[in-house]
N, C-alpha and C positions, 0 to 999 in steps of 0.2 A: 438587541438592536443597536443600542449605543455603542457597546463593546464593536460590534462590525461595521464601525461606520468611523470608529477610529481606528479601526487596522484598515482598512480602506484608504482611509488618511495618511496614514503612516506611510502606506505602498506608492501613496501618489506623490507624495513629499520626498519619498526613497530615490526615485527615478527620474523626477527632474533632480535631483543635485546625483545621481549618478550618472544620466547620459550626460550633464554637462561637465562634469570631471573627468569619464571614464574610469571610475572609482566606486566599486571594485570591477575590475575590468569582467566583462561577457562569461569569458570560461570559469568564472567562480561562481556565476548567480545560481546555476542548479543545485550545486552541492552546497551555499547557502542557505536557500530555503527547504533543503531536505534534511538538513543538520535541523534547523528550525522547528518545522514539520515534528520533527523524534521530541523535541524540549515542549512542543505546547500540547503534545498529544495527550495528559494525564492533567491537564492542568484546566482551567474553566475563571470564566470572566474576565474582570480587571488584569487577575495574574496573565492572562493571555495577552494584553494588550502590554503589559510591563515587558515581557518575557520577546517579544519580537522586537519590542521599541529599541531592547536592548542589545538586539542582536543586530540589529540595521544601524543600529548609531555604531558598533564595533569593527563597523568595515567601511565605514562611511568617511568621505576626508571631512577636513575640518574646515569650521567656518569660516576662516581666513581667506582659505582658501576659494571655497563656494563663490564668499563673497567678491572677491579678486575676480573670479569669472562672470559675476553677475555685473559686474561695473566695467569690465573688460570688453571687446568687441565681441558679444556675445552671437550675435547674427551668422559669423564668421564659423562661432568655433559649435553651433547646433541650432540651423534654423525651426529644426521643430519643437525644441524647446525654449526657442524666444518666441515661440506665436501660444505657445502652452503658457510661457509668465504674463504675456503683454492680456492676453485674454484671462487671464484672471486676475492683473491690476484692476481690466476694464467690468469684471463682473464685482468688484467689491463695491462701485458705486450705483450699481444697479438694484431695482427696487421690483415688487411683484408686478407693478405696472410699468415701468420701463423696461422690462426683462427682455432682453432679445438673446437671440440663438448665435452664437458667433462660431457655431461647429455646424452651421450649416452648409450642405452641399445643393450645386448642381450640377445634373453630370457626376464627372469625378471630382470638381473641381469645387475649393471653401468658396464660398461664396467673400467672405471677409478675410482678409490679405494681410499680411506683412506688409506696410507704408512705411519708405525711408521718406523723411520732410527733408531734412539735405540729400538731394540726389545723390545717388551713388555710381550714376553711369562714367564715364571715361569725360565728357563732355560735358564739363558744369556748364548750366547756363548764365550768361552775362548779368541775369539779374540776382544771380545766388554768389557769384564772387563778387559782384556790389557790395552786397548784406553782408557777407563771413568775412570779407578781408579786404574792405572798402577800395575792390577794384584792382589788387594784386590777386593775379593766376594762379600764381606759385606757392602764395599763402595761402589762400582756398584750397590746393589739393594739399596740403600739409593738412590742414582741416578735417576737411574731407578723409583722410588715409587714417588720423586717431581717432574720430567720430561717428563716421557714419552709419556702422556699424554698433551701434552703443544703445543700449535700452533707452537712452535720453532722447535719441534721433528715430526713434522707429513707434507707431503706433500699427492700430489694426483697421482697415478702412474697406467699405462695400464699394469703392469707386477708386481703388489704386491706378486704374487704368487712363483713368480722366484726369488724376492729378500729376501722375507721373512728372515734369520736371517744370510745374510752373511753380512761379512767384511764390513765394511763404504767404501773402497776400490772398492771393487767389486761391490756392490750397486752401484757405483756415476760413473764407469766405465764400466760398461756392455754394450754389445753390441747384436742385435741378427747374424743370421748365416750369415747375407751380409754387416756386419758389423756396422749396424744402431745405434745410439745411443739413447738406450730404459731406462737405469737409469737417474741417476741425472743429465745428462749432456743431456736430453731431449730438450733441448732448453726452458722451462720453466724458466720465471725471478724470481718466486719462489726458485727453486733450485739454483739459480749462487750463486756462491762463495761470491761475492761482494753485492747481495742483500741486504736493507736495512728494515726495518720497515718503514712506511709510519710516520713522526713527529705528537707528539701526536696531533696537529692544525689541521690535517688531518684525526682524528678518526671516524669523523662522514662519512667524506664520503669514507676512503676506506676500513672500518671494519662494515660498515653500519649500523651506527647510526644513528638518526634520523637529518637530515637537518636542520636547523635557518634558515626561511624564512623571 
């Protein structure tokens, strides 16, 4: 069971830094894991877990790079893989009794969103080029154009639609009508104030990278 729960791992760590690279591009992943497939078929346990670790890291780009995309406009260049990191920054601070679902659906549709906190529409609101560029336009969309799209500006919210372009204010203090705390103050350790980035020693396992076995 262990063994399968880290090749499990491995494949989930594989595929967010491959669709966000496109490395190794589509037409090679079959004959990948069929090459693979032939190398662990005589083999059992640990060596199995070694023996893939080391084939998926031999096609994999490098962390340099990874990382360059993960602090890059990430939103931009694979939305379903910024809502794949943002929701697993947000489950590392979740506990058996705060655990919520954030792969929940209704209908077709997640119930919990990709949240840009600097708007990203065409028309920033007057009270967000106050705050980013103390009232110059021109500076706010220069802002706006290298950040908005940044893992720094994006969380995951059950109410993107209610916050959509108000105030940082109101955003991070909203409440609904029994007074619930539905913005930023969700209790998510993503949104606290004091949050930190996980140290770069720490890239591979909480922005999921590939493991050193």
């Amino acid at each position: 069971m262990a063994q399968l729960e880290a090749i499990a791992l491995l494949l989930v760590c594989f595929f967010v830094r491959r669709n966000l690279t496109d490395t190794p591009p589509t037409r090679d992943l079959t004959r990948l894991f069929m090459a693979t497939t032939d190398k662990v078929a005589e083999l059992s346990g640990d060596a199995v877990v070694t023996t893939i670790c080391g084939e998926l890291l031999a096609v994999s780009t490098s962390d340099e790079i990874f990382r360059s995309k993960l602090e890059g406009a990430i939103y931009e260049e694979n939305a379903g893989v910024t809502r794949f990191v943002l929701c697993a920054l947000a489950e590392q601070g979740m506990t058996k009794e705060t655990w919520v679902d954030l792969w929940k659906y209704e209908g077709k549709l997640f119930v919990w969103t990709i949240e840009h906190i600097f708007p990203q529409g065409d028309n920033i609101p007057a009270s967000w080029v106050t705050m980013m560029a103390g009232g110059d336009e021109k500076k706010a969309r220069g802002i706006q154009e290298t950040h908005a799209h940044k893992l720094g500006n994006l969380t995951v919210s059950g109410f993107n639609s209610a916050l959509g372009n108000k105030r940082f204010k109101d955003k991070r203090d909203r409440t609904d009508s029994k007074g619930r705390e539905v913005g930023y103050k969700n209790g998510f350790k993503l949104n606290a104030e004091n949050w930190q980035w996980p140290r770069r020693g720490a890239w591979h396992r909480s922005m999921c990278g590939l493991p050193r076995w």
